[in-house]
Backbone bond lengths (Angstrom), bond angles and torsions (degrees), N, CA, C in turn:
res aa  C-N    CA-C-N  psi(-1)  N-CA   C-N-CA  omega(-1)  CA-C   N-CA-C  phi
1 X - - - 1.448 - - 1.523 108.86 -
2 X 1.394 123.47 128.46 1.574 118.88 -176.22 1.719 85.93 -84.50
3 X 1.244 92.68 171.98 1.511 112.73 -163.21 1.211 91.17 -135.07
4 X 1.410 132.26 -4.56 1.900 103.30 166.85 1.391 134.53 -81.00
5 X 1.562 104.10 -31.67 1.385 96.71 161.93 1.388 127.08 -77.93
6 X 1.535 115.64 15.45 1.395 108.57 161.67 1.427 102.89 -107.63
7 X 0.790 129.52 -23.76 1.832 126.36 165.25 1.384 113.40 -70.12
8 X 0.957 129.63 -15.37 1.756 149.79 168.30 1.626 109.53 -64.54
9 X 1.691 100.50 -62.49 1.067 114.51 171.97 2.038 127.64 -74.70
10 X 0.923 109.62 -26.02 1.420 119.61 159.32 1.515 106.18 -96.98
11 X 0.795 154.00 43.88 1.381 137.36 121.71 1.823 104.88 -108.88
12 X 1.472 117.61 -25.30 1.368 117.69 162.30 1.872 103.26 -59.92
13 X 0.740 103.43 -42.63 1.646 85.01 -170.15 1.494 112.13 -96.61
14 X 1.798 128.45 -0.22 0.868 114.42 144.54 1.827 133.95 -96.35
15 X 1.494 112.58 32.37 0.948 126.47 156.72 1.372 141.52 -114.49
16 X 1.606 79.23 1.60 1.725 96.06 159.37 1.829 109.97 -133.04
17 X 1.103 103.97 33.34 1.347 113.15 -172.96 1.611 98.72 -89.21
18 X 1.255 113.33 144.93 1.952 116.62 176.88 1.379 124.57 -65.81
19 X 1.388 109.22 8.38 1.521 132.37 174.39 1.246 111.64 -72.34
20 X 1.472 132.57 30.46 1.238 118.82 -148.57 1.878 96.56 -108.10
21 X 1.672 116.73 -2.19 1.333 99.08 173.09 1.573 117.39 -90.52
22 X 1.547 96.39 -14.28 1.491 106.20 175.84 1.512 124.21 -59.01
23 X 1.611 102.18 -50.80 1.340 116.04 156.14 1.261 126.17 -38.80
24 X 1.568 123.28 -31.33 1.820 122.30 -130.54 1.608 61.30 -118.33
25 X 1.622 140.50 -45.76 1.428 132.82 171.14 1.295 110.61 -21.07
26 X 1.234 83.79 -92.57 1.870 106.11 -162.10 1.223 112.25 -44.73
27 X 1.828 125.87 -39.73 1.321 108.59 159.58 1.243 128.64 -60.77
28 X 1.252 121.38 -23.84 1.668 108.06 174.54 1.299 129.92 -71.75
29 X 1.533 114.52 -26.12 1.395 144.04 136.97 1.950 110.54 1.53
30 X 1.329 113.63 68.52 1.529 122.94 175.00 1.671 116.78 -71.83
31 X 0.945 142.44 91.66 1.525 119.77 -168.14 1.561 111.22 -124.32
32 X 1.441 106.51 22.23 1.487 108.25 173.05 1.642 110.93 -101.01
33 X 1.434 82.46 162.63 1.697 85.94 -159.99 1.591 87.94 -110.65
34 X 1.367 132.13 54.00 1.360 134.28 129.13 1.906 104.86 83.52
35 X 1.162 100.82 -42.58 1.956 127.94 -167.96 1.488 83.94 -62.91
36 X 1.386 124.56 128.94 1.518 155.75 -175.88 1.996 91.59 -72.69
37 X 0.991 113.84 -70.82 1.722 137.96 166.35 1.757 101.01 -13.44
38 X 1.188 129.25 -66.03 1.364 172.10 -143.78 1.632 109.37 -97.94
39 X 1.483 116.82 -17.68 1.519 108.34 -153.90 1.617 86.18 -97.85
40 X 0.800 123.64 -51.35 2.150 119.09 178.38 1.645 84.44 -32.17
41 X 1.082 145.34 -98.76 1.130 164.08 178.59 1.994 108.08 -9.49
42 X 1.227 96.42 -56.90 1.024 98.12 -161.33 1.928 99.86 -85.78
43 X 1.256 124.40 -36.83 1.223 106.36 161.55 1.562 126.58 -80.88
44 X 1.045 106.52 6.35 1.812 104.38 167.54 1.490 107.66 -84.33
45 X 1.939 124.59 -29.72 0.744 111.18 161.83 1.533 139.16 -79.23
46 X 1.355 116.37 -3.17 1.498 118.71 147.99 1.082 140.33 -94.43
47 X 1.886 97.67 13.13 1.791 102.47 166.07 1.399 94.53 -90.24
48 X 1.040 141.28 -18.20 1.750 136.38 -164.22 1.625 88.26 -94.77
49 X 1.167 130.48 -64.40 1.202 136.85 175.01 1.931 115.98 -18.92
50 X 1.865 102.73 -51.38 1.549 124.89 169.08 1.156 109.56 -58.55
51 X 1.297 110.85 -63.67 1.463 120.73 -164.04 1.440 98.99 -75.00
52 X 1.129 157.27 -33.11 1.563 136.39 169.83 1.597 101.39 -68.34
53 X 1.359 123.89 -25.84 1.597 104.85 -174.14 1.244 118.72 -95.82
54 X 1.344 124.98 -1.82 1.461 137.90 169.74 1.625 97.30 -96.02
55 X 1.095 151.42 -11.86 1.512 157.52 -160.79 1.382 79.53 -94.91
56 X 1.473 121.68 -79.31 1.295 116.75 -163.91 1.384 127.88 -85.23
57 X 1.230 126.76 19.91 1.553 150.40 160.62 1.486 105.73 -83.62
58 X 1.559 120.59 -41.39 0.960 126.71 -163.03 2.108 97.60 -81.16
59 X 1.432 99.43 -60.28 1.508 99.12 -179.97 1.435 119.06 -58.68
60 X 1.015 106.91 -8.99 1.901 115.13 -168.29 1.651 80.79 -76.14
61 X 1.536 98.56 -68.40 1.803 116.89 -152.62 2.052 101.64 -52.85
62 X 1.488 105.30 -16.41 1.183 111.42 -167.03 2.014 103.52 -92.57
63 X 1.670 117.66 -32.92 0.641 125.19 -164.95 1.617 99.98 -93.20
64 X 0.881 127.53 -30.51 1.912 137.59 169.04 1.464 114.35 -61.01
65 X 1.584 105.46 -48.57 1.721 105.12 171.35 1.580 111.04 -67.06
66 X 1.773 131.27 -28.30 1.131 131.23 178.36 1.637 127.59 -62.11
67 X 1.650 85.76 -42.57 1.731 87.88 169.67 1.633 104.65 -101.71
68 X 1.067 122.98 17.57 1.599 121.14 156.53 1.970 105.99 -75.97
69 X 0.978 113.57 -27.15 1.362 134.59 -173.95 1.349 101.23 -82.65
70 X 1.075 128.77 -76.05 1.288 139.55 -172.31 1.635 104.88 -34.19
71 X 1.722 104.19 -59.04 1.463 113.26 -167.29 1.008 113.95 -83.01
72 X 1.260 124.16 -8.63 2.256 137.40 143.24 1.469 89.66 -30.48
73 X 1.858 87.29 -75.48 1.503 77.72 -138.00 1.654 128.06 -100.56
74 X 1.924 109.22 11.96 1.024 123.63 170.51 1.493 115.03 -113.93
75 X 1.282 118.85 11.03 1.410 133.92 -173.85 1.463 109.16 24.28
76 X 1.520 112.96 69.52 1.013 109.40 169.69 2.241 93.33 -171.51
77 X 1.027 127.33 179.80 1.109 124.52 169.22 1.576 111.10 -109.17
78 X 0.999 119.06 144.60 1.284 125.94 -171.89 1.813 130.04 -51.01
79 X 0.456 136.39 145.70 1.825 129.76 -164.53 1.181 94.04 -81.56
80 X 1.407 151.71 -59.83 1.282 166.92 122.01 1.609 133.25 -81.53
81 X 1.231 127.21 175.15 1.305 143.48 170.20 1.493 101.63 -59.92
82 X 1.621 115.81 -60.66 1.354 105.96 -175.16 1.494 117.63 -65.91
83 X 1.611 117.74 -2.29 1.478 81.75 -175.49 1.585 108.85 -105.85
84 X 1.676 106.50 12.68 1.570 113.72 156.07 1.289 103.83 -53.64
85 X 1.061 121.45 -53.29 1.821 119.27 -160.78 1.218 98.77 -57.04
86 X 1.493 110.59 -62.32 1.436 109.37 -165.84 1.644 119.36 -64.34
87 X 0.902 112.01 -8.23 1.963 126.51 162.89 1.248 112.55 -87.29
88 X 1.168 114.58 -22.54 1.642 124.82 176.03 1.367 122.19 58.74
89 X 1.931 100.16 46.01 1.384 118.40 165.67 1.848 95.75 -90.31
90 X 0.985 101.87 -4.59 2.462 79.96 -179.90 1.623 84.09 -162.56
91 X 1.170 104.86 114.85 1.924 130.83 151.18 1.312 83.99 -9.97
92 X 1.521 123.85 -86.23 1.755 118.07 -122.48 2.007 85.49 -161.10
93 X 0.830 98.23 161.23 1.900 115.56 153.23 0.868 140.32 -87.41
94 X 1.441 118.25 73.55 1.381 117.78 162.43 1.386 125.15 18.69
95 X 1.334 122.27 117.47 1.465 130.74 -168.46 1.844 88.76 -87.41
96 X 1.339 106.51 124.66 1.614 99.07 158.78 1.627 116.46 -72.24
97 X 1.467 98.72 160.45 1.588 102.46 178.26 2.162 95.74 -57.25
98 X 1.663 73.88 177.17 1.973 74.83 177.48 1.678 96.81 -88.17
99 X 1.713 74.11 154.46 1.895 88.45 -178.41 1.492 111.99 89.37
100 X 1.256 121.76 -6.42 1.412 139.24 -171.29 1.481 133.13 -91.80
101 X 1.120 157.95 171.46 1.658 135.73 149.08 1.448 87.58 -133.60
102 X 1.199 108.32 -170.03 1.495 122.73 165.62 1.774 95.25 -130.79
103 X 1.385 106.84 157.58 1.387 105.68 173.33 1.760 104.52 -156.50
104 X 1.352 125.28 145.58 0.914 115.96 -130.51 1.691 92.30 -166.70
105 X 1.513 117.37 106.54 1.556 122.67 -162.33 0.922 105.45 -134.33
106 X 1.597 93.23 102.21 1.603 128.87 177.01 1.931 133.29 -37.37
107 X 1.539 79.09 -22.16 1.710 93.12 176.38 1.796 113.05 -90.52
108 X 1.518 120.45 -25.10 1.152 104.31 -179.39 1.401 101.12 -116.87
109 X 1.046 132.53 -20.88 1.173 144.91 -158.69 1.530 160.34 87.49
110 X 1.434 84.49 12.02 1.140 137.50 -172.30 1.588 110.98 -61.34
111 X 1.349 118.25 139.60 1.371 126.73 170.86 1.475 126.88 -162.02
112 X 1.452 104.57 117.41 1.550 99.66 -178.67 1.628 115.75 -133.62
113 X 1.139 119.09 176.20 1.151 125.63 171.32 1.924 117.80 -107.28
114 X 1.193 85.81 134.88 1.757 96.09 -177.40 1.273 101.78 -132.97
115 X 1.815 99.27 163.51 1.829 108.85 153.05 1.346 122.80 -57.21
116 X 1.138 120.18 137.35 1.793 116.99 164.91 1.475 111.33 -55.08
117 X 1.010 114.16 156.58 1.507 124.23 -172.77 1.592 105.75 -118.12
């Protein structure tokens, strides 16, 4: 399966996705401590910081278009994640970033990603 037109398509729909204060968040999000000494450090920790929040923007936006599909075309929402696979609307499940779960409610259709508790 090529994977660009689904990375094409999830970053198209997370740039017009209604997530846009979350986004407008995290960029405002300052977390350097200013000290020259400190800045290697401190921007490596807001490339990991990027890259886990675009990881899971991307799997969300990937996992929302899947059961948008599903409920096309089985008019109904899925009972779970696994039984997309096993219908063979989505390869596999999205690994959440670490520290993460995915959770995913079968009655509305709903799916997001959170911290573990």
């Amino acid at each position: 399966m090529r994977t660009e037109p689904l990375v094409f398509v999830a970053l198209f729909t997370l740039a017009t996705s209604c997530g846009k204060k979350e986004v407008a968040k995290a960029n405002l999000t300052n977390n350097s401590s200013g000290n020259p000494i400190t800045a290697p450090v401190d921007y490596l920790g807001a490339v990991a910081k990027g890259k886990k929040f675009a990881e899971k923007q991307i799997d969300l936006a990937q996992l929302k278009q899947s059961i948008q599909f599903f409920q096309a075309n089985e008019d109904r929402f899925p009972k779970s994640l696994d039984e997309m696979i096993s219908k063979h609307y989505l390869g596999e499940i999205p690994k959440a970033p670490y520290g993460m779960q995915i959770i995913y409610d079968p009655a509305t259709g709903e799916v997001k990603i959170v911290n573990k508790q």
